[in-house]
Backbone as CSV, one residue per row, in Angstrom:
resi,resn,N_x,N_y,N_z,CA_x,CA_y,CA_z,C_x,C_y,C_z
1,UNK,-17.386,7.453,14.899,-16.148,7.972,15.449,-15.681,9.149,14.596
2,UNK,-15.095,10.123,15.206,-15.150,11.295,14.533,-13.244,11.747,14.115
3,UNK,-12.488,10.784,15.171,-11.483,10.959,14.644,-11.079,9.711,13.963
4,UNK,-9.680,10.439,13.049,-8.808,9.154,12.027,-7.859,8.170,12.728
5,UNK,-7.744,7.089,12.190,-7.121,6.156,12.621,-5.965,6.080,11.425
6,UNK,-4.663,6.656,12.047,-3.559,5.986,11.285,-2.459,5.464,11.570
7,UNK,-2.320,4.575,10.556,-0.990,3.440,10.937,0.268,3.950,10.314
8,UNK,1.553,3.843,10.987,2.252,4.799,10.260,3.654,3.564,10.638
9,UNK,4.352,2.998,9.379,5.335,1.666,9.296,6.508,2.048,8.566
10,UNK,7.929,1.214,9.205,8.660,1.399,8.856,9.555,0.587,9.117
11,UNK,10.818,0.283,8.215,11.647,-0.553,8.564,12.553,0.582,9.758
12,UNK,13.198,-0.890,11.329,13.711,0.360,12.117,15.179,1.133,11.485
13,UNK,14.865,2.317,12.114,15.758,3.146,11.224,15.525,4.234,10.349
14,UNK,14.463,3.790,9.735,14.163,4.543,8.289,13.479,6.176,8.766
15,UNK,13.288,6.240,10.158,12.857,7.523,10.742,11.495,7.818,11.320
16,UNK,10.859,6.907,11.154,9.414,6.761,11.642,8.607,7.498,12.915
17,UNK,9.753,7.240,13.876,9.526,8.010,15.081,9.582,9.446,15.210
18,UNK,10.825,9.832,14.399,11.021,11.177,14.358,10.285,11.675,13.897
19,UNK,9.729,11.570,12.403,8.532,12.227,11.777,7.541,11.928,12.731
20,UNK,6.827,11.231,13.120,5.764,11.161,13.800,6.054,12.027,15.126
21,UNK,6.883,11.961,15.977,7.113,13.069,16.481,7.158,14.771,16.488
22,UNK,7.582,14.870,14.944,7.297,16.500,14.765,6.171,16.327,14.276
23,UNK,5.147,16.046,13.272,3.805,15.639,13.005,2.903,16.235,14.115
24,UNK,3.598,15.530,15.137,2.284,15.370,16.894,2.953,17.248,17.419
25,UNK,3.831,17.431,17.326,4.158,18.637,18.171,3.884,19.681,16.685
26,UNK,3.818,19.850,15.665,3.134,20.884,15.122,1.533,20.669,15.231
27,UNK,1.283,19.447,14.626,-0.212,19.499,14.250,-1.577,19.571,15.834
28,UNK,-2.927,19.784,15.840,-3.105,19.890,16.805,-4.570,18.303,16.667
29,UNK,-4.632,18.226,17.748,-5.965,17.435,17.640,-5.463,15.829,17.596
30,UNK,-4.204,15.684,17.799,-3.730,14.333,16.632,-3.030,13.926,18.039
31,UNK,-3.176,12.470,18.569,-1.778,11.992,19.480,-1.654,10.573,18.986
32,UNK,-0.757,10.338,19.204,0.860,9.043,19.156,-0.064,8.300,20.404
33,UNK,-0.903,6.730,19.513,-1.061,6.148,20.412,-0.091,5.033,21.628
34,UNK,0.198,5.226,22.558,1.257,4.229,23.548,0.722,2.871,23.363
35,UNK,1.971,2.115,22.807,1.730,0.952,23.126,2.314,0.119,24.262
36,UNK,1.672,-1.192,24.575,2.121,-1.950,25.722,3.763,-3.201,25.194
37,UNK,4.320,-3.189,25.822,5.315,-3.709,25.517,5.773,-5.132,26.785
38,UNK,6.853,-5.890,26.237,7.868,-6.767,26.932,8.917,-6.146,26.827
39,UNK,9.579,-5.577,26.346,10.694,-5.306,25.955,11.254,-4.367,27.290
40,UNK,12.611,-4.234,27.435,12.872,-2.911,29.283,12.809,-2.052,28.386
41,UNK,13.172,-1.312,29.469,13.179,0.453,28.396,14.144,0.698,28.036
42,UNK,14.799,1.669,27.134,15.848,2.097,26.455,15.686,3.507,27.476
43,UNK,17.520,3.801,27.608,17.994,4.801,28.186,17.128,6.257,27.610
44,UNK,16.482,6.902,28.629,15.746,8.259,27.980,14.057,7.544,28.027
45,UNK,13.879,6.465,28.002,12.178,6.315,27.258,11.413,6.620,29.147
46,UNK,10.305,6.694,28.859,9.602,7.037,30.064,8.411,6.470,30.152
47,UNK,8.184,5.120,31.007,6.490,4.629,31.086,5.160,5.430,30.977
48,UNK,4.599,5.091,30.519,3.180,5.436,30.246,3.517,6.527,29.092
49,UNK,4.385,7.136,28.700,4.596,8.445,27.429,5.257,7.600,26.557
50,UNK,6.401,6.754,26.444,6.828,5.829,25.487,6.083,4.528,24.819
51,UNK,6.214,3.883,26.088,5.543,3.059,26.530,5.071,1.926,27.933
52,UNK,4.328,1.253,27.645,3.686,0.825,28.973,4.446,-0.379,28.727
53,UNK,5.609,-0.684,29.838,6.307,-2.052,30.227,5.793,-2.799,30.799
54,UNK,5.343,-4.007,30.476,4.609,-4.877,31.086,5.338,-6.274,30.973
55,UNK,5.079,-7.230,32.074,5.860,-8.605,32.189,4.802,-9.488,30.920
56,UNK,5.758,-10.170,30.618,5.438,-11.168,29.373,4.024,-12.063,30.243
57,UNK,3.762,-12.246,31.025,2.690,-12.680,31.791,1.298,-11.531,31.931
58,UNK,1.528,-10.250,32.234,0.567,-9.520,32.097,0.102,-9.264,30.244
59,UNK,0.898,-9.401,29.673,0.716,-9.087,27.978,-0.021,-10.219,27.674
60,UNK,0.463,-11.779,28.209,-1.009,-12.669,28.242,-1.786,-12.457,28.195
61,UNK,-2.242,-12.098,29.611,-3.483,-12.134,29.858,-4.578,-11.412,29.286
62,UNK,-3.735,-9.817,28.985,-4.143,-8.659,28.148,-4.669,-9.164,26.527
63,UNK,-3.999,-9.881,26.235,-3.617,-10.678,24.620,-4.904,-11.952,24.643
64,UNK,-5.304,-12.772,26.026,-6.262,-13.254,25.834,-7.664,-13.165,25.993
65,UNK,-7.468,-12.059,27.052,-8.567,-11.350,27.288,-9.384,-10.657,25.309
66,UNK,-8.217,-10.102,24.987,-8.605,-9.365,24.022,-8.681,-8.003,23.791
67,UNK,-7.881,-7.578,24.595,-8.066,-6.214,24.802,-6.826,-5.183,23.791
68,UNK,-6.340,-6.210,22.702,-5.744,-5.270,21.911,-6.323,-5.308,20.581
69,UNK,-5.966,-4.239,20.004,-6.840,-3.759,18.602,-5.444,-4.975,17.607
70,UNK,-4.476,-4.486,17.941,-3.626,-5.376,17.085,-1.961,-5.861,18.408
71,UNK,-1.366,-6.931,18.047,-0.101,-7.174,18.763,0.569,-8.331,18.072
72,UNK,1.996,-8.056,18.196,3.386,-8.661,17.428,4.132,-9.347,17.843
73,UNK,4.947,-10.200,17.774,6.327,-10.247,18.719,7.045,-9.480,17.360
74,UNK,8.279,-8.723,17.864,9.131,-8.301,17.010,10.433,-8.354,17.739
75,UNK,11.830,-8.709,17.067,12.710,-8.963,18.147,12.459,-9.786,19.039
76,UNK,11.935,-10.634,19.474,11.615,-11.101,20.653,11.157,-10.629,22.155
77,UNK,10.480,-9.787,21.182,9.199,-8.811,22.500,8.229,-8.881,21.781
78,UNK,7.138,-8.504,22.494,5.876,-8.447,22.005,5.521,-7.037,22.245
79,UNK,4.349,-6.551,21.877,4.130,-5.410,21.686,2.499,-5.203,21.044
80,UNK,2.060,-4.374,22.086,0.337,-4.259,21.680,-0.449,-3.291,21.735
81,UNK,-1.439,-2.766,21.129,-2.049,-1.699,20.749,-3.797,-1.881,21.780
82,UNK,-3.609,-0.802,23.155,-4.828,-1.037,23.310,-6.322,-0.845,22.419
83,UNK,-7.157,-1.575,22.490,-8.384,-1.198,21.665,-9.412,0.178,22.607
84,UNK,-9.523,-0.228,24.141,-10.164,0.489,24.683,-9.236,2.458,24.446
85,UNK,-8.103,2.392,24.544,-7.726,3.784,24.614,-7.627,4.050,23.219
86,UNK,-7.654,3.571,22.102,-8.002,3.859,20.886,-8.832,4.498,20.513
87,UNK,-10.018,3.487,20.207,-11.238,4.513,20.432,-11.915,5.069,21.361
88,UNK,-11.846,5.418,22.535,-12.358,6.468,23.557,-11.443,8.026,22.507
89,UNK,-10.250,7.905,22.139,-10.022,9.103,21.607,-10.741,9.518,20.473
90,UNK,-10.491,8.361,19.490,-11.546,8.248,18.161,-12.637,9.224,18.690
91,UNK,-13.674,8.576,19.761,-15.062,8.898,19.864,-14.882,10.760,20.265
92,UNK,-13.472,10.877,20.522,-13.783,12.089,21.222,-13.405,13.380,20.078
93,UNK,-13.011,12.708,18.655,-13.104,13.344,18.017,-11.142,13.391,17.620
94,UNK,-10.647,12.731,18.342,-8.630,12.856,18.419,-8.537,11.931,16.953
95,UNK,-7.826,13.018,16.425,-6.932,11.496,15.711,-5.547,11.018,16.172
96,UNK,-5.517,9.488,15.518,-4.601,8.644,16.707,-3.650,7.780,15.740
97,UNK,-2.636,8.142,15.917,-1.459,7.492,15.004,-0.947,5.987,15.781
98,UNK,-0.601,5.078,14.969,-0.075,4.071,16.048,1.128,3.998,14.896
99,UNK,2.389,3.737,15.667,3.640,3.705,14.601,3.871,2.072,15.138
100,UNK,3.785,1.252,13.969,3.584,-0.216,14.459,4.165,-0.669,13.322
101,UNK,4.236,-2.186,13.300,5.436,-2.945,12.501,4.127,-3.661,11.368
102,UNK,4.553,-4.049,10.412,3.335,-4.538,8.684,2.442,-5.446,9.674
103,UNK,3.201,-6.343,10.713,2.325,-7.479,10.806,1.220,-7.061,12.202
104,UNK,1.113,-6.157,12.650,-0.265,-5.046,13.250,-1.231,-4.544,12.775
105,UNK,-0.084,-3.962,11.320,-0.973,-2.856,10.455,-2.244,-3.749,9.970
106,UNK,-1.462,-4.940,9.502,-2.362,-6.096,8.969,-3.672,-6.179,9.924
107,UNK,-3.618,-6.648,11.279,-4.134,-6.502,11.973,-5.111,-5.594,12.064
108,UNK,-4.870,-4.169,12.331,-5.404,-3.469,12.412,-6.387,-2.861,11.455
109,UNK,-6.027,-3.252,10.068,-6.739,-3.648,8.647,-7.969,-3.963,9.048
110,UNK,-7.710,-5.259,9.352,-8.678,-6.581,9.384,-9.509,-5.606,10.270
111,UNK,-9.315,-5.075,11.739,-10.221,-5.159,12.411,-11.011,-3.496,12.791
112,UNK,-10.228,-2.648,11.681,-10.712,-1.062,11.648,-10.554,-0.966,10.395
113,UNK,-11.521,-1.667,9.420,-11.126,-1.061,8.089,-10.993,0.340,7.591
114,UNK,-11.569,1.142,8.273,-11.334,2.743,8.159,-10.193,3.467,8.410
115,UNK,-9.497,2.551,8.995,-8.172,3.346,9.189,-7.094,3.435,7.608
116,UNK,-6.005,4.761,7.917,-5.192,5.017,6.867,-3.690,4.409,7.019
117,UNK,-3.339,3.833,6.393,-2.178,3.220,6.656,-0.901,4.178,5.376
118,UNK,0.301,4.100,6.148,1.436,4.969,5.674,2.433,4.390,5.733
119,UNK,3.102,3.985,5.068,4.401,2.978,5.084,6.106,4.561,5.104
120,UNK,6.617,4.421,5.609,8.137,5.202,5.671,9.374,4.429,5.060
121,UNK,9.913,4.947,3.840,10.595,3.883,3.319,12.580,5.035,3.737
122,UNK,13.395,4.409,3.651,15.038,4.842,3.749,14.922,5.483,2.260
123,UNK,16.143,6.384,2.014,16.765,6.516,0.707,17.207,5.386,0.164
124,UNK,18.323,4.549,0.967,19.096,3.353,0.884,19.001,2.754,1.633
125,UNK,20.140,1.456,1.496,19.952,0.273,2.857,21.526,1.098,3.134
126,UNK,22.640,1.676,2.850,23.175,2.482,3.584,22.950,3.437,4.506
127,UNK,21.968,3.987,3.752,21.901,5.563,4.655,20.808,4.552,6.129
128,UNK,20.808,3.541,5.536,19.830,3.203,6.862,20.173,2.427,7.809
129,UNK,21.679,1.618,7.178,22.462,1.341,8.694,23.302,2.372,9.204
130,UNK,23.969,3.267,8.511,24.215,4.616,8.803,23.418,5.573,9.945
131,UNK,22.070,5.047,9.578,21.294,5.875,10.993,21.223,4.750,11.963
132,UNK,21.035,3.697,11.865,21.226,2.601,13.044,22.059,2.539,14.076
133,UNK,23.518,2.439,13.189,24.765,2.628,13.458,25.240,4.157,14.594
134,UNK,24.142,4.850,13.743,24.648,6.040,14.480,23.572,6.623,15.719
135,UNK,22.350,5.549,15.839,21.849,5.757,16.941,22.121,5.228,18.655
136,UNK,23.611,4.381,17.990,24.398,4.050,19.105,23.891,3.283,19.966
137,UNK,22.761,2.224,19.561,21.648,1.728,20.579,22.070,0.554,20.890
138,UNK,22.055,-0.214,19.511,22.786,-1.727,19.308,23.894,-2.137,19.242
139,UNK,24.491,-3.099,19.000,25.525,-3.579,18.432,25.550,-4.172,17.344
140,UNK,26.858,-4.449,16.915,26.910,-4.911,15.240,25.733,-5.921,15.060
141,UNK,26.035,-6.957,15.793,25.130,-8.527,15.632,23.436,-7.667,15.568
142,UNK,22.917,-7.275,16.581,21.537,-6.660,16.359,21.342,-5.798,15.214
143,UNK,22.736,-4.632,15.291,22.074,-3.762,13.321,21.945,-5.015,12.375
144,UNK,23.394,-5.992,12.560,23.225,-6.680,11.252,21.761,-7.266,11.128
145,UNK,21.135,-8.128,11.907,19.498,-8.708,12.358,18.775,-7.663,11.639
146,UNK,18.814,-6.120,12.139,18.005,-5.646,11.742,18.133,-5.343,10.533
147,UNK,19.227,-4.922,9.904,19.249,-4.780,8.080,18.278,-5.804,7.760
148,UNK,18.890,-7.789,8.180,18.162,-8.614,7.453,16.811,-8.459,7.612
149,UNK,16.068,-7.803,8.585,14.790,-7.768,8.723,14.265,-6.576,8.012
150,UNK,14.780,-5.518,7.773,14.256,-4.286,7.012,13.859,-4.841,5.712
151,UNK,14.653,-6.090,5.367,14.169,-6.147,3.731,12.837,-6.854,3.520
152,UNK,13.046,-7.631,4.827,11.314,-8.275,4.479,9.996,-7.509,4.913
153,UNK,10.709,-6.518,5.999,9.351,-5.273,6.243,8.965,-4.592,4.677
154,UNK,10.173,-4.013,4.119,10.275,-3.086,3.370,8.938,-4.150,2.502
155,UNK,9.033,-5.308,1.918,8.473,-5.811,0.910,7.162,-6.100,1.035
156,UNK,6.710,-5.476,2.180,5.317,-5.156,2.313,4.356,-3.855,2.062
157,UNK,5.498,-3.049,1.719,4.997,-1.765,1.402,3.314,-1.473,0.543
158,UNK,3.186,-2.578,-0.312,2.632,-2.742,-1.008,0.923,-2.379,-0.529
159,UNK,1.222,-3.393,0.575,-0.425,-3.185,1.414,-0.601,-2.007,2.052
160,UNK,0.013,-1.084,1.731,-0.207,0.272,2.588,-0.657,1.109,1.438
161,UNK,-2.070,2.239,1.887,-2.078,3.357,1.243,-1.516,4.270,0.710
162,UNK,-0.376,4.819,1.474,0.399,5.688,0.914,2.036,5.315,1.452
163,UNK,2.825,6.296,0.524,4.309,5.928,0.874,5.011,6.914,0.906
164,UNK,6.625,7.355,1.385,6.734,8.756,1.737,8.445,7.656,1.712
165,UNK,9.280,8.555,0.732,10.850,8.224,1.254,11.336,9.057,2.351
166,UNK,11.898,8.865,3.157,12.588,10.038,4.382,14.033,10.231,3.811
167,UNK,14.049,10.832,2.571,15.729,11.113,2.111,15.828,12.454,2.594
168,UNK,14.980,13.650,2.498,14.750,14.799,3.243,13.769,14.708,4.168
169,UNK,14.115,15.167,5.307,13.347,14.968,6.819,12.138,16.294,6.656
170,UNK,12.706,17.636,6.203,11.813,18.553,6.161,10.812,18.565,5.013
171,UNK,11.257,17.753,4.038,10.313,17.521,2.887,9.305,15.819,3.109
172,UNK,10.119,15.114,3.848,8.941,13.633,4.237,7.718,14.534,5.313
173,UNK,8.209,14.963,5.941,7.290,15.918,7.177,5.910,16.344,6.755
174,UNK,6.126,17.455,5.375,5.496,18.342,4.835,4.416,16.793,4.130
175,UNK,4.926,15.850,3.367,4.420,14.961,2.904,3.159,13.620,3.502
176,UNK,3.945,13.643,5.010,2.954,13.160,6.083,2.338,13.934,6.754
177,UNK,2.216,15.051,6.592,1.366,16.233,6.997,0.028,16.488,5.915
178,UNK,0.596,16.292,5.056,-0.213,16.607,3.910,-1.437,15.324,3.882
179,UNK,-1.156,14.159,4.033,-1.699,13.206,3.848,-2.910,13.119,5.128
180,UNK,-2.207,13.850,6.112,-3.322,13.611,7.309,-4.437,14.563,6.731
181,UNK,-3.694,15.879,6.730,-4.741,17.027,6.281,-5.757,16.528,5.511
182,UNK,-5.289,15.847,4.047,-6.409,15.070,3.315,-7.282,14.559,3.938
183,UNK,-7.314,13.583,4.439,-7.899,12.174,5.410,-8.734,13.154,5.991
184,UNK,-8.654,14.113,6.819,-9.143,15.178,7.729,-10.758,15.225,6.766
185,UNK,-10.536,16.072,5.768,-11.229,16.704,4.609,-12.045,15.747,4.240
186,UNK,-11.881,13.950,4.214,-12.435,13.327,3.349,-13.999,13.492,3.508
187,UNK,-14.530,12.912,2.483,-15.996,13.213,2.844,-16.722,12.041,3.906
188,UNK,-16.092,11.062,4.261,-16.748,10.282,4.759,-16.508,10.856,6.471
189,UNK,-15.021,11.501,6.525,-15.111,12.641,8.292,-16.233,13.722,8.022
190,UNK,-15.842,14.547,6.726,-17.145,15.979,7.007,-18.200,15.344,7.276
191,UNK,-18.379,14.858,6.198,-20.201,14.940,6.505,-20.859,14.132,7.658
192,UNK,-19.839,13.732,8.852,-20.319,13.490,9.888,-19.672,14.897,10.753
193,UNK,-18.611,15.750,11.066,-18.288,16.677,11.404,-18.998,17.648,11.171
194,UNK,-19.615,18.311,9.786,-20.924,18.808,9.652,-22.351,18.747,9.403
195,UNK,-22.245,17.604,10.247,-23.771,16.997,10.303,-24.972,18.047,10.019
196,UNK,-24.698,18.905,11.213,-25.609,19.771,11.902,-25.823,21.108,10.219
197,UNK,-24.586,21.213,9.793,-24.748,22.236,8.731,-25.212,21.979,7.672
198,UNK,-25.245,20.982,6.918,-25.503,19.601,5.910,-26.589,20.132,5.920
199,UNK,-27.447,19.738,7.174,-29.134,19.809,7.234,-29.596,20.839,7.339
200,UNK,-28.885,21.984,7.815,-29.775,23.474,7.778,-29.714,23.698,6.363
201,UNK,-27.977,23.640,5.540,-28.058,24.116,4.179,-29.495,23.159,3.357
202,UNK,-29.466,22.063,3.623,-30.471,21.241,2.614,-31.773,21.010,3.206
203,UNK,-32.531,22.032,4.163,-33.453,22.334,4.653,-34.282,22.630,3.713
């Protein structure tokens, strides 16, 4: 497979989406894999580009069949990462971000060890109900849930490759940019990307 596989985690809030969003609209070659969901949609999201809404009965079947690379309940939805649209991009040379919660990444560990995993951490646990708060989505009872849950995401940081604070948005950017670029370069992508040159130079 010629493209990278990366996992990119965060407690909600901490900005995950957004960076990965400007990431995908500067960089080229790279897309935001869709995952399948239970959950309805949030005001603004759009099927098949956000994500794929599916009844807690079709995510079964999907889930026993086997047809996800990794899947969660979080909140009390579930949520899953196809394997088939994964790598068909992989093979085609795309790299493919999945922005997913520790207990996927795990997952996705186990079952693509090649992939790069990126954890997104807050400045604070203020500035991070501060953005909760101010994404106007929830209510008190759900931010409060989610603070208590940021702390036990956060304490997984550990199992991830790399880490990036989002206290500056234009400086975390430059930082998860940087990290792909690497990954790009490594030698275990070139020297299958220049296969063909490898062997003329060492002819």
């Amino acid at each position: 497979m010629l493209g990278s596989l990366f996992i990119v985690a965060a407690p909600s809030g901490a900005g995950k989406t957004s960076l990965v969003n400007a990431l995908v609209e500067q960089q080229n070659n790279i897309a935001l894999s869709v995952s399948h969901t239970t959950r309805a949609a949030r005001d603004g999201e759009v099927a098949g580009k956000d994500y794929f809404f599916v009844s807690p009965g079709v995510f079964s079947n999907m889930q026993a069949r086997g047809d996800f690379l990794e899947s969660a309940t979080v909140f009390d939805h579930s949520y899953g990462t196809s394997s088939e649209a994964v790598f068909e991009q992989l093979k085609a040379g795309i790299d493919v971000i999945l922005e997913i919660d520790w207990q996927g990444a795990e997952q996705v560990r186990n079952n693509y060890p090649k992939s790069a995993s990126i954890f997104i951490l807050p400045p604070s646990k203020k500035a991070l109900e501060q953005r909760l708060r101010g994404r106007g989505q929830d209510d008190s009872a759900v931010i409060e849930r989610r603070m208590r849950d940021a702390e036990n995401e956060i304490s997984h940081y550990v199992q991830f490759d790399y880490l990036i604070v989002n206290d500056d948005f234009d400086k975390a950017l430059v930082e998860l940019t940087t990290i792909i670029s690497a990954r790009r370069q490594s030698m275990a992508i070139q020297k299958d990307v220049h296969a063909s040159l490898l062997k003329t130079l060492l002819a």
